[in-house]
MARDREN-708282 format. One line per 5 residues: number of its first residue (from 1); for each residue x, y, z of C-alpha. Coordinates in steps of 0.25 Angstrom, whole numbers, always signed. Layout:
NUM	X Y Z ~ ...
This chain:
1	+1014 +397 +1150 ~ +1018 +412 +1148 ~ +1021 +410 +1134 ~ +1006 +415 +1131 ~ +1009 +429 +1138
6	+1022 +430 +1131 ~ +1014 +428 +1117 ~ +1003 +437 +1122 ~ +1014 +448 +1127 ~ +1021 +447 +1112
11	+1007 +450 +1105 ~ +1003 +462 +1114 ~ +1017 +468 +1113 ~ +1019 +466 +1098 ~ +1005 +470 +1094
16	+1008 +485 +1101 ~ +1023 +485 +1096 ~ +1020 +480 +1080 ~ +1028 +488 +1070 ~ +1037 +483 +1060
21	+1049 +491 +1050 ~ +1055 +487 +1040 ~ +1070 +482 +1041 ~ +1075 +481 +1030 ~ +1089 +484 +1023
26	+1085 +498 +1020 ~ +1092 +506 +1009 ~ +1097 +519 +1012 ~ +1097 +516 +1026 ~ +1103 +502 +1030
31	+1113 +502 +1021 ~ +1119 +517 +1022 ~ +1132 +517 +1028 ~ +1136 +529 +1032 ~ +1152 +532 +1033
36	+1160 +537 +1044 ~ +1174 +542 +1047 ~ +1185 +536 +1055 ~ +1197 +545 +1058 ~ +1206 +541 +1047
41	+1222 +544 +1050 ~ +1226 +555 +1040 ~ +1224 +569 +1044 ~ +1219 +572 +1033 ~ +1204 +568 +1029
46	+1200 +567 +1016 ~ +1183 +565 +1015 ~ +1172 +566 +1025 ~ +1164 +555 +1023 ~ +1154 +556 +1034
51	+1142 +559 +1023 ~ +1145 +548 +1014 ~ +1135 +536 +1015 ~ +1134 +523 +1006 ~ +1122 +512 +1005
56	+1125 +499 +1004 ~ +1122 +490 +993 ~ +1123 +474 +989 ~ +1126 +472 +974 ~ +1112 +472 +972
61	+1110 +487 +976 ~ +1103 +481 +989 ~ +1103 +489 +1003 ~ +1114 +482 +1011 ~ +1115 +481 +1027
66	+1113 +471 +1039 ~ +1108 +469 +1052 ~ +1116 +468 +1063 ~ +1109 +466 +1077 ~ +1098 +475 +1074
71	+1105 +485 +1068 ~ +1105 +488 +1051 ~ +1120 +492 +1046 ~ +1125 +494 +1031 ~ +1131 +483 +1025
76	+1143 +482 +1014 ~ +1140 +472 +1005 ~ +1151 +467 +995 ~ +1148 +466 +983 ~ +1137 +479 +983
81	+1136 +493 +984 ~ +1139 +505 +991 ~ +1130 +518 +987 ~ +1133 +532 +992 ~ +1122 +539 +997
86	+1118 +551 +991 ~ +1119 +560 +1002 ~ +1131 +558 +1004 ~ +1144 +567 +1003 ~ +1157 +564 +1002
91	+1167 +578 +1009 ~ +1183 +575 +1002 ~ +1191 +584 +1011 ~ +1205 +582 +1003 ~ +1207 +576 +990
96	+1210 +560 +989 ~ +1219 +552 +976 ~ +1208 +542 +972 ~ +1218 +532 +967 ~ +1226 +532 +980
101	+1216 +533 +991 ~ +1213 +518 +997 ~ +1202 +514 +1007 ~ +1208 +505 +1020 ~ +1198 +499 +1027
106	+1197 +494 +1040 ~ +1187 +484 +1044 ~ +1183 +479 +1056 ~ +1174 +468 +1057 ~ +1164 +469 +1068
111	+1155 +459 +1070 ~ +1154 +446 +1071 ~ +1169 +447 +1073 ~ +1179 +459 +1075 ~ +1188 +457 +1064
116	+1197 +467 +1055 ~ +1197 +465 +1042 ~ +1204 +477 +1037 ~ +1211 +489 +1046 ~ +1218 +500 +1039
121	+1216 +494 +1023 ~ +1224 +481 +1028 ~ +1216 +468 +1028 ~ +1216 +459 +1042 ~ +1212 +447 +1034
126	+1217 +440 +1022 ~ +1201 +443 +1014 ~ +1203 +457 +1017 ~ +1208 +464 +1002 ~ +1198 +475 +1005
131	+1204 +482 +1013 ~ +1210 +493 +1005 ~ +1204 +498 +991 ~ +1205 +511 +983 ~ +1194 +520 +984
136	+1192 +522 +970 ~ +1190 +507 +967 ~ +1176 +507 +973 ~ +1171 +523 +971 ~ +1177 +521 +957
141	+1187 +532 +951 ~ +1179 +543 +945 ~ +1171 +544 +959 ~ +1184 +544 +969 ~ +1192 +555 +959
146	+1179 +563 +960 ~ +1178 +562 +975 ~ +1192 +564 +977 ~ +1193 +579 +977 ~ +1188 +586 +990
151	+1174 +591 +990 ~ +1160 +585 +997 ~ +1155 +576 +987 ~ +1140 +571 +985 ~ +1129 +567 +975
156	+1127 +580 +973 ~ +1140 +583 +966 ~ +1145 +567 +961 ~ +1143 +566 +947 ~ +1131 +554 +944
161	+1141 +548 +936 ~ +1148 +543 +948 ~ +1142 +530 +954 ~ +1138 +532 +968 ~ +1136 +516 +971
166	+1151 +511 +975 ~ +1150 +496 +971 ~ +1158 +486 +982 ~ +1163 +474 +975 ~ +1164 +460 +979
171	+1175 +458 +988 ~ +1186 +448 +984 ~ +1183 +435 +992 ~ +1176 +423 +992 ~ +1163 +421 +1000
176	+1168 +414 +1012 ~ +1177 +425 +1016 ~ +1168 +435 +1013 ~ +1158 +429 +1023 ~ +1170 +429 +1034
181	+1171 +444 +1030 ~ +1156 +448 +1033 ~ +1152 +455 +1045 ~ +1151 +469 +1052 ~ +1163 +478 +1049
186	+1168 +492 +1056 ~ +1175 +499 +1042 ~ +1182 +511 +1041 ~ +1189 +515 +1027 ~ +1202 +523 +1027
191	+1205 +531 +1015 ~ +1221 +530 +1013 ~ +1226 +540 +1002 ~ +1241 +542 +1000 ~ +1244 +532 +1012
196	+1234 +542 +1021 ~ +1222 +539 +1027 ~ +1212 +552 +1022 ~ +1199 +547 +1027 ~ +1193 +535 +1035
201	+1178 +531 +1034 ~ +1170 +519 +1042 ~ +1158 +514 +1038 ~ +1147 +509 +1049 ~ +1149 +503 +1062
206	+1147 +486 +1059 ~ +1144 +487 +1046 ~ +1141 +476 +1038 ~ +1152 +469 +1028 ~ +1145 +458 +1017
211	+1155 +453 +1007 ~ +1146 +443 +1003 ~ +1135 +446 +991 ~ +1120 +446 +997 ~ +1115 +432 +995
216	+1104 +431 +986 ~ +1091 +424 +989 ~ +1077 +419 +984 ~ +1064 +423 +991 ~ +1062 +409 +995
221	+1077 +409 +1001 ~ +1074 +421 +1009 ~ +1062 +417 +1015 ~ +1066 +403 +1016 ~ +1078 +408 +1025
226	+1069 +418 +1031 ~ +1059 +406 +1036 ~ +1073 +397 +1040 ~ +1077 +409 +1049 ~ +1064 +412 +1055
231	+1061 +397 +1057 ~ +1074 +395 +1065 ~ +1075 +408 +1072 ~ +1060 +401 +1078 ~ +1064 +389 +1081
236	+1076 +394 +1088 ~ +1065 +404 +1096 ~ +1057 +394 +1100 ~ +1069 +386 +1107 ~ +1073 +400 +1112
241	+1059 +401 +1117 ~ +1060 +386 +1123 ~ +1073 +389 +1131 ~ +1070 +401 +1137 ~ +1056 +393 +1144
246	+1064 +383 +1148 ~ +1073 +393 +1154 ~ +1067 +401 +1162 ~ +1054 +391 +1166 ~ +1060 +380 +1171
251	+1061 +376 +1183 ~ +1075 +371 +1184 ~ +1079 +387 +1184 ~ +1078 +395 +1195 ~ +1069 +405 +1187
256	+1060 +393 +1183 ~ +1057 +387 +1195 ~ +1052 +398 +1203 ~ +1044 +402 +1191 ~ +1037 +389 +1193
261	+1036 +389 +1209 ~ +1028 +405 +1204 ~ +1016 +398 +1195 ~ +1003 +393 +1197 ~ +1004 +377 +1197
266	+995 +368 +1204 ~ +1006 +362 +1212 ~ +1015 +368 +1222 ~ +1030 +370 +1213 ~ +1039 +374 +1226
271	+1041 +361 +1230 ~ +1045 +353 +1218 ~ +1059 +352 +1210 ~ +1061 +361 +1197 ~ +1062 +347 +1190
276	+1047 +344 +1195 ~ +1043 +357 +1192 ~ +1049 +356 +1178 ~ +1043 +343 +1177 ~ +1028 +348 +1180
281	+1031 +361 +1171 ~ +1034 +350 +1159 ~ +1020 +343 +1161 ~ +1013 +355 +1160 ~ +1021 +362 +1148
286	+1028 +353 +1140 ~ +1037 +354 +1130 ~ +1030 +355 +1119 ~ +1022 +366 +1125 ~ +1033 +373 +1128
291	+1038 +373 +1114 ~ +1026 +378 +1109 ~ +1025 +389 +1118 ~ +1041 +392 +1115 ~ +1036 +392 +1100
296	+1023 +402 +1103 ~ +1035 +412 +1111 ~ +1044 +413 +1101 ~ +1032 +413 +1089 ~ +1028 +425 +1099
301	+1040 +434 +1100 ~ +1043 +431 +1085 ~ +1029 +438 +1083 ~ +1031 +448 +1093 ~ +1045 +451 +1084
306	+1038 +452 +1071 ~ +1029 +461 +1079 ~ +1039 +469 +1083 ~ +1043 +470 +1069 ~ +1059 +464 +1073
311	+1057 +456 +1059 ~ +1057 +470 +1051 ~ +1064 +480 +1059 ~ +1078 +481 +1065 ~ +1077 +479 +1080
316	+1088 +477 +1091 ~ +1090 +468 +1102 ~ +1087 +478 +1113 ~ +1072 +482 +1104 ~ +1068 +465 +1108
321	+1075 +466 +1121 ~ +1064 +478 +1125 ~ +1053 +469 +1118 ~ +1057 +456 +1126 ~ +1055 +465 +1137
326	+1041 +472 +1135 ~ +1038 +457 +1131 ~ +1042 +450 +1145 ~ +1036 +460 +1155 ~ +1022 +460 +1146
331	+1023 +445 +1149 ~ +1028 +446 +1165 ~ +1015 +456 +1167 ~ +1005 +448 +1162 ~ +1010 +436 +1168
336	+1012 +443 +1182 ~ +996 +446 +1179 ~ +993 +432 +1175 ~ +1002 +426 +1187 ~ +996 +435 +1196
341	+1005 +443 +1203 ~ +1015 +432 +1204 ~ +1029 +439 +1201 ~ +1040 +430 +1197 ~ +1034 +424 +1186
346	+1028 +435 +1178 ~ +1043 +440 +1180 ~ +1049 +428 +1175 ~ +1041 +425 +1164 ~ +1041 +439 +1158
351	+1056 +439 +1159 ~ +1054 +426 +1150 ~ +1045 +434 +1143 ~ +1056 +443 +1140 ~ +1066 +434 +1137
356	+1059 +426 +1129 ~ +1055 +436 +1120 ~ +1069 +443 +1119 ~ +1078 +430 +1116 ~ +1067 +424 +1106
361	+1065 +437 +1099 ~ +1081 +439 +1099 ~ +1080 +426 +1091 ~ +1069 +430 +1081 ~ +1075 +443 +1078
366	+1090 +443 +1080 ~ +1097 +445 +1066 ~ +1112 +440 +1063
């Protein structure tokens, strides 16, 4: 059985790669967003908005973002929080009216689906009220008539009696459609005055749009769920772990068969079936045996992981495809040593090596 070279491997790979950061939702970090600027149709512009950056907040005042494939992004969360960073600055280039300068958004729904919910301040869906809003309703008057006025605008010069935390209420719809409205967003703001478009700013690539309040949890829920998920994503490694020894050591497969027809067995394999052969690999290794050593791969890799610290870091998918690797040519060389310069099956089993690791790690550590 190889399984105890693939264990062996995991432990001297993991005990010279330990480490371990924390990952968090970090304030001030994972929940900036920072703006940009799309072309917007007017000639003429009236604010740069390159400098101005928010944090996001729940209704609690907690960091908000989410994880998307590896990869940490802001999050909008309605009801909650946006507040402006202070190092921020605002440039005005030309004066606006406060009472009749309106956002237009236009959302484009990224992930799971491609979908537009708003273009141009129009809603493409009948939930979609928010697509157009003055201004003023969220900054408050007093802030947007002080700001109006062309200058550069920062905490140095805003009076403290202005509130810098811009509140984002609840939107107007029931929790079901709400959850259909979830998801990653592309957003852009055009800033209509007079009929004219003046400015046009877009928040980050694919980021996140919760319309639903945070649900609220006991300890005991959250690592009651924390155990459920860790339980299930083990029992679905293990089956993983199963399939793939099946696969790619049986001898009904091409692959299999002259894997076996490669070892060391007291009778001469080349002349019998791959039903025969599978037959006399069963009454070595049974089932039960090869359960068992299915549960001690995945156990493995799972250590391995928490090793690699993938519980308390962000990681990508090309991070454990580089690991799978180091980890399946550990295992081919010392089963090329062990097999005595017998080729084909320290490739083999090293390749399983790899493949193992990769497919059960994926299932350890991929995130939705």
């Amino acid at each position: 059985m190889n399984i105890p070279i693939l264990v062996v491997s995991a432990v001297v790979f993991s005990a010279q790669l330990l480490h371990a950061q924390n990952a968090t939702c970090i304030d001030g970090r994972d929940n900036l967003i920072s703006l940009g600027e799309c072309q917007p149709f007017g000639l003429l512009k009236a604010f740069n908005a390159k400098s101005l950056r928010f944090f996001s907040y729940d209704r609690n005042m907690r960091p908000v973002c989410h994880t998307s494939f590896g990869v940490t992004r802001p999050a909008l969360q309605f009801p909650g929080f946006l507040k402006i960073d202070n190092t921020s600055s605002l440039a005005m280039l030309d004066s606006l009216e406060p009472e009749n300068t309106f956002i237009h958004l236009t959302m484009t729904r990224t992930y799971p689906y491609i979908q537009w919910l708003c273009l141009g301040g129009f809603g493409m869906s009948m939930f979609s009220n928010f697509c157009r809003f003055n201004i003023c309703a969220i900054i408050g008057n007093d802030y947007c008539n002080f700001i109006s006025q062309p200058g550069v605008y920062n905490s140095s010069n805003i009076p403290d009696r202005f509130n810098h935390t811009i509140r984002l209420p609840p939107l107007q719809v029931d929790s079901f459609l709400a959850s259909l409205l979830e998801g990653n967003y592309r957003i852009e703001a055009h800033f209509i005055a007079s009929l004219e478009e003046r400015a046009c700013v877009s928040l980050p690539a694919d980021a996140k749009l919760m319309l639903t309040e945070r649900e609220e949890l006991s300890d005991f829920e959250k690592t009651a769920r924390k155990v459920a998920e860790r339980c299930f994503r083990f029992a679905v490694a293990v089956f993983v772990s199963a399939q793939m020894f099946d696969f790619l050591f049986n001898s009904i497969w091409m692959h299999g068969y002259i894997w076996s027809l490669n070892q060391k067995v007291e009778m001469d394999m080349s002349e019998r079936s791959a039903g025969a052969i599978v037959d006399h690999q069963l009454s070595k290794v049974g089932n039960v045996e090869r359960v068992v050593s299915s549960t001690v791969a995945a156990l493995a890799i799972g250590v391995l992981l928490l090793a690699l610290g993938y519980d308390k870091r962000q990681h990508t998918v090309w991070e454990l495809f580089k690991h799978s690797i180091l980890i399946g040519m550990m295992a081919g060389c010392v089963r090329c040593m062990q097999m005595q310069q017998r080729l084909y099956p320290a490739i083999h089993e090293g390749f399983y090596a790899y493949l193992l690791t990769f497919f059960v790690g994926l299932t350890f550590s991929v995130q939705f």
